[in-house]
C-alpha positions as CSV (number, residue, x, y, z in Angstrom):
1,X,-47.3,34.0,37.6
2,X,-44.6,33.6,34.6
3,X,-42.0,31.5,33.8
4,X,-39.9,34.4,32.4
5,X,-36.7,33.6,30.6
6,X,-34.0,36.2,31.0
7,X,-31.3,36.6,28.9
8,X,-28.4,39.4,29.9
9,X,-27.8,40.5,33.5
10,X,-25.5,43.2,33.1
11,X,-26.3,47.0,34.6
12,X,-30.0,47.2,32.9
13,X,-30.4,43.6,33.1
14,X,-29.7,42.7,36.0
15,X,-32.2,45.3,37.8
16,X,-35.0,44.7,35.4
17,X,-34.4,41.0,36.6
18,X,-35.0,41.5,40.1
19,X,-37.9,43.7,39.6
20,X,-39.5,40.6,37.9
21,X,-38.8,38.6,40.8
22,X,-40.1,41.4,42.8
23,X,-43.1,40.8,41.2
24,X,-43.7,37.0,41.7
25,X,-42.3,35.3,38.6
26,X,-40.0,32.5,38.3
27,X,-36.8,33.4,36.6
28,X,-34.6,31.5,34.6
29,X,-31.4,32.8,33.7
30,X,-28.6,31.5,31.3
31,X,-25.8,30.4,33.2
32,X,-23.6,30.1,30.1
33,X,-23.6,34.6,31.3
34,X,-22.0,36.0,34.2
35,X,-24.9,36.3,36.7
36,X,-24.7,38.3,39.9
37,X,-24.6,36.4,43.4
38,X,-28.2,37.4,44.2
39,X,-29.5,35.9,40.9
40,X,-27.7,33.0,41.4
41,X,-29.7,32.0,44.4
42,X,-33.2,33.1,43.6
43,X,-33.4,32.3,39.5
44,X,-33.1,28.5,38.0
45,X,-29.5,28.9,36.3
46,X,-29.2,26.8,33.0
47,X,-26.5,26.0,30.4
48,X,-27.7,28.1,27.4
49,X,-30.1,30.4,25.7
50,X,-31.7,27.1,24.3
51,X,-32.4,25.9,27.7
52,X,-33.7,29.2,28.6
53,X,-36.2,29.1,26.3
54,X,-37.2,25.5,26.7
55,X,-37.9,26.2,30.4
56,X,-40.1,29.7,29.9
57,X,-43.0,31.3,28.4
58,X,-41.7,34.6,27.9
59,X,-37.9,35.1,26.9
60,X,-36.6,38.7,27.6
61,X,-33.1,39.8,25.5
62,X,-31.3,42.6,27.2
63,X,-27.9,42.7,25.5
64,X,-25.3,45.1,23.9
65,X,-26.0,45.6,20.1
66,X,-27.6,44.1,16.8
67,X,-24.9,40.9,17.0
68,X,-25.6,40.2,20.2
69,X,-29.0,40.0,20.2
70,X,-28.6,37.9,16.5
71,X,-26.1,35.3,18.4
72,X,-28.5,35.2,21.6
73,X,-31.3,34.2,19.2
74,X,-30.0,32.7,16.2
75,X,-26.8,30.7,17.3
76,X,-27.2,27.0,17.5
77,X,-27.7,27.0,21.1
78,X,-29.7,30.0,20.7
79,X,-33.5,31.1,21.7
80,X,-34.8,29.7,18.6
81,X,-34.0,26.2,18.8
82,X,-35.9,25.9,21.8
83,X,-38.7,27.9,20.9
84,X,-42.0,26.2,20.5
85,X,-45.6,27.9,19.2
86,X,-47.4,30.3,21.4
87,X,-44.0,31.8,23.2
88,X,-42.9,35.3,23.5
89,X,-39.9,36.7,22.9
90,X,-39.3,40.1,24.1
91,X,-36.0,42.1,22.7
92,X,-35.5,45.0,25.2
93,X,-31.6,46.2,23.8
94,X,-31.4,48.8,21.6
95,X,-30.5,48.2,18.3
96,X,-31.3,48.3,14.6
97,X,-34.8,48.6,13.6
98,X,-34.2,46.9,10.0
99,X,-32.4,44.1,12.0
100,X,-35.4,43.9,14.4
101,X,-38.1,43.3,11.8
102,X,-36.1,40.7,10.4
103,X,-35.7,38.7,13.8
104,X,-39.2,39.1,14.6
105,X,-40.0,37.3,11.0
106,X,-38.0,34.7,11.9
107,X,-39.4,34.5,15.1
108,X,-42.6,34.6,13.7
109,X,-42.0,31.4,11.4
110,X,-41.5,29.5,14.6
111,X,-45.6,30.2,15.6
112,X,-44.0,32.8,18.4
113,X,-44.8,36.4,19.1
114,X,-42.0,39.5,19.4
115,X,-41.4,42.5,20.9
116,X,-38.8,45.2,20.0
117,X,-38.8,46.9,23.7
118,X,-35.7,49.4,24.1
119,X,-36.2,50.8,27.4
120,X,-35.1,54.9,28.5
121,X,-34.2,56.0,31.8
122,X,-31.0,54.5,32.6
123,X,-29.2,52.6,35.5
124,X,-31.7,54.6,38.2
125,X,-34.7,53.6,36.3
126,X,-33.5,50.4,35.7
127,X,-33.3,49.9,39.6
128,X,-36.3,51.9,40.5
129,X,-38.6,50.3,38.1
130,X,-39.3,53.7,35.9
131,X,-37.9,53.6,32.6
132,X,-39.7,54.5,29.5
133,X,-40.8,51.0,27.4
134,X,-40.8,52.1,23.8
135,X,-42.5,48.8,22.2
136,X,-43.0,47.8,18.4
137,X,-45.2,44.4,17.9
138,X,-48.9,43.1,17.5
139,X,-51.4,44.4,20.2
140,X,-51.9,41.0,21.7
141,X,-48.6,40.6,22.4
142,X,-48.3,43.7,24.0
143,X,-51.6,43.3,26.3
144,X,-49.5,39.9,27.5
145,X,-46.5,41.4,28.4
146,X,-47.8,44.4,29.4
147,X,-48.1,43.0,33.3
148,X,-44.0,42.2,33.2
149,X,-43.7,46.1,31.5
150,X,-45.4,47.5,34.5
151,X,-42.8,45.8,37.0
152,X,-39.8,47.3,35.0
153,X,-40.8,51.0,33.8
154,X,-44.0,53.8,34.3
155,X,-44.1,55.2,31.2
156,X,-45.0,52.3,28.6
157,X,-46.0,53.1,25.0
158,X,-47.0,51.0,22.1
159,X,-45.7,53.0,18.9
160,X,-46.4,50.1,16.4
161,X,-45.5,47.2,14.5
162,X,-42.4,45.3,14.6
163,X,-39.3,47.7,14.5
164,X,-41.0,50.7,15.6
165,X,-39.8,50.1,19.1
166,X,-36.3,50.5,18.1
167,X,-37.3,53.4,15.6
168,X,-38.4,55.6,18.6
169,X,-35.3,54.3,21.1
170,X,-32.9,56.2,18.0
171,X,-35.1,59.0,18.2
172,X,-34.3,59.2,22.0
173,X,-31.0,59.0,22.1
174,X,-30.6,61.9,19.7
175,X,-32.2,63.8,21.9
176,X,-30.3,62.6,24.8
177,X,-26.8,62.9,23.2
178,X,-28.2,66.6,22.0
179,X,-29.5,67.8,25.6
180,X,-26.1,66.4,26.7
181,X,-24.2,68.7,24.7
182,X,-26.0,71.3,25.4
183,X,-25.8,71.0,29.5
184,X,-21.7,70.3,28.7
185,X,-21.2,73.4,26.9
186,X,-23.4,75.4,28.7
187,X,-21.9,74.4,31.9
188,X,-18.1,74.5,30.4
189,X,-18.6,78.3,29.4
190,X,-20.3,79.1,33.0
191,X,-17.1,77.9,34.8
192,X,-14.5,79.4,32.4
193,X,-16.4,82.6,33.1
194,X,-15.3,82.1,36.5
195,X,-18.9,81.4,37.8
196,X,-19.3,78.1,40.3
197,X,-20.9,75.2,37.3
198,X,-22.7,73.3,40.4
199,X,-24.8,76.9,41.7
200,X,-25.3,77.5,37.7
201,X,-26.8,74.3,37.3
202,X,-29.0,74.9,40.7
203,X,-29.9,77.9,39.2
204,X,-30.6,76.3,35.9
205,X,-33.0,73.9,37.2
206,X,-35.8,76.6,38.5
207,X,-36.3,78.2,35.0
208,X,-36.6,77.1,31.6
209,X,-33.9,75.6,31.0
210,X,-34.7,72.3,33.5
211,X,-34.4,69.0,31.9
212,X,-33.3,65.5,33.8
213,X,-30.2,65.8,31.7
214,X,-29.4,68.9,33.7
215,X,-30.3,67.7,36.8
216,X,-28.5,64.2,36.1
217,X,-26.0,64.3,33.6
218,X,-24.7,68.1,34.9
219,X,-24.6,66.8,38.0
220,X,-22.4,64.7,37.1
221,X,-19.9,67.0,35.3
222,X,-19.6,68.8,38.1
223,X,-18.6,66.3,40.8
224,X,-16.7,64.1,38.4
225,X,-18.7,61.0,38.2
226,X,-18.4,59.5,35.2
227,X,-18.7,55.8,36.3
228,X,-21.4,54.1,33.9
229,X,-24.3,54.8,34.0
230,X,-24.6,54.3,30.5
231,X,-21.1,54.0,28.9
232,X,-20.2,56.2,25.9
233,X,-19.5,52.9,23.6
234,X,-23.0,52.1,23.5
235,X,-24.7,55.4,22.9
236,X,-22.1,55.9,20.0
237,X,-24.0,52.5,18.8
238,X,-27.0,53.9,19.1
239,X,-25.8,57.4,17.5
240,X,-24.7,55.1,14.4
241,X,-28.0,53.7,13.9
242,X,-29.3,57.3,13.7
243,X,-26.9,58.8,11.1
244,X,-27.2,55.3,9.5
245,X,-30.6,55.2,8.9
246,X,-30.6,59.0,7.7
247,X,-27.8,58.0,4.9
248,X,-30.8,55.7,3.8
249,X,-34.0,58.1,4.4
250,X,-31.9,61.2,2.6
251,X,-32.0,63.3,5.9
252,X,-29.4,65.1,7.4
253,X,-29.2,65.1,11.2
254,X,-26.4,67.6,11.4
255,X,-26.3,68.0,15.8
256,X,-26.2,64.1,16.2
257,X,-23.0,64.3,13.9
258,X,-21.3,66.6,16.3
259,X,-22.6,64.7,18.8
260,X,-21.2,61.8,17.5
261,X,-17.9,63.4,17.1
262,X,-17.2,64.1,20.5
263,X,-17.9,60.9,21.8
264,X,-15.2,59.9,19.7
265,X,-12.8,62.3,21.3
266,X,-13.8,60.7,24.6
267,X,-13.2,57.6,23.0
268,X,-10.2,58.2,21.4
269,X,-8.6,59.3,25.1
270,X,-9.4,56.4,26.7
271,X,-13.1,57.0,27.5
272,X,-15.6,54.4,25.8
273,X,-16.7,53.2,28.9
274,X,-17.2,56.3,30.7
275,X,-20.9,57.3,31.4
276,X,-22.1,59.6,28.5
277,X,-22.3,62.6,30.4
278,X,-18.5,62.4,30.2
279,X,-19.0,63.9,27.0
280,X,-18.0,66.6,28.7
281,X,-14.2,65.7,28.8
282,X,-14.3,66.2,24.7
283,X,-15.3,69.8,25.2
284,X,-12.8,70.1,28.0
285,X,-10.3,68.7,26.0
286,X,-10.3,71.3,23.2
287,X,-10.7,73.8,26.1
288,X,-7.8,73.1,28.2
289,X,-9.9,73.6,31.2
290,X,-12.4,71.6,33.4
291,X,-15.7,72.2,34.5
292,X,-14.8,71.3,37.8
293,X,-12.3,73.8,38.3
294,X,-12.4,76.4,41.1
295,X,-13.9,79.6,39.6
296,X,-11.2,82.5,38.4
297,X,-12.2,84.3,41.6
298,X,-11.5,82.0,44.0
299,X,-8.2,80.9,42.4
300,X,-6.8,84.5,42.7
301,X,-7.8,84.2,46.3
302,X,-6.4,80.8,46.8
């Protein structure tokens, strides 16, 4: 079993955490962090990310954005500076892939391995040990940290070097912030029709049309809860880093912009840390009507 070094217990973290405990490994946490009660008693708690990284083999990142993870690392009681050869690092956030190479070179210098490893599947898969691992790095490194993979997520992919990780999370979340749309404004103009949105969705999810988003994220419209999840702040982060990095490549990505727009309305009323599927409120917004309201029929009746 692993020392394993983990570094940002909040709703991903902190379930990805206890899966590794699950699986036999010592943890150390820094204590430098808010850590939940449970943690506190069954991981070594020490002062910093230095410390971390002095007391394990394997240090795993699992923070907000591109800063974060270059304070966690780089800061002068950072990862780094107690880094010595033959360690792994393991960057599971989601954020930028030109970033990411340049850590892992840096990381590199030290006579240490890295792994970009943004992870899919949210706060259930998190907890239940399924997410997607999308991971960018050198083979070896990835046939070592492979066993702690396997405690955290089910479908786990090597997509290539350094950065290609992160490349493939962006890809992801267009997809998700797309699929989310789609379910919002599908399910908005079912209930201004005056049709019940939860028996549509039911519907929805024995044809064609089935997707977890549906069954998840609509789900969610329907009955309200838009407690994160995954809040709206950070997939705007990650919706950045797409129309970013297709400014650079020439591209146009016209559907994430739109995407990206409404998440700003949502923002912009007092939503960035609503669960994404809240995206919903943007569309309702400019509808003056909720999904969630009874269906014309039944109001006449009322």
């Amino acid at each position: 079993m692993a020392k394993i070094g983990f570094i940002g217990l909040g709703i991903m973290g902190s379930h990805m955490a206890r899966n590794l405990l699950k699986g036999g490994h010592t943890l150390i946490v820094n204590g430098a962090y808010p850590v939940p009660d449970d943690l506190t008693q069954t991981a070594t708690v020490v002062k910093n990310s230095t410390a971390v990284a002095q007391a394990a083999e394997i240090v795993v990142v699992m923070v907000p954005d591109t800063p974060d993870v270059a304070n966690v690392l780089f800061a002068d009681d950072g990862v780094a500076a107690g880094l010595s050869k033959g360690k792994l690092v393991i960057d599971m956030s989601s954020i930028s892939p030109l970033e990411t190479q340049a850590f892992a070179k840096k990381i590199n210098e030290l006579g240490c391995d890295y792994l970009d490893a943004p992870v899919s599947g949210g706060e259930i898969g998190a907890r239940d040990a399924t997410l997607t691992i999308m991971v960018g790095g050198p083979q070896k490194a990835f046939d070592l940290a492979k066993p702690l993979f396997d405690l955290m997520g089910k479908n786990i992919s090597l997509i290539g070097d350094n950065g290609a990780g992160q490349t493939c999370k962006v890809a992801n979340q267009i997809i998700v912030a797309l699929n989310i749309e789609a379910v919002a404004e599908a399910l908005l103009f079912a209930a201004r029709s005056g049709a019940d949105p939860e028996r549509v969705r039911r519907a929805l999810m024995g044809g064609f049309a089935a997707s977890r988003i549906l069954e998840v994220h609509g789900e969610r419209m329907t009955k309200r809860t838009f407690n994160p999840g995954f809040r709206i702040e950070l997939h705007q982060k990650d919706l950045n880093l797409a129309l970013d990095g297709a400014r650079k490549l020439g591209i146009a990505l016209p559907h994430t912009a739109s995407a990206q727009q409404l998440f700003s309305v949502c923002a912009a009323n007092g939503g960035k840390a609503w669960d994404h599927s809240a995206m919903v409120r943007a569309l309702e917004i400019m509808a003056n009507f909720e999904v969630a309201q009874a269906p014309a029929s039944d109001a006449k009746a009322a």
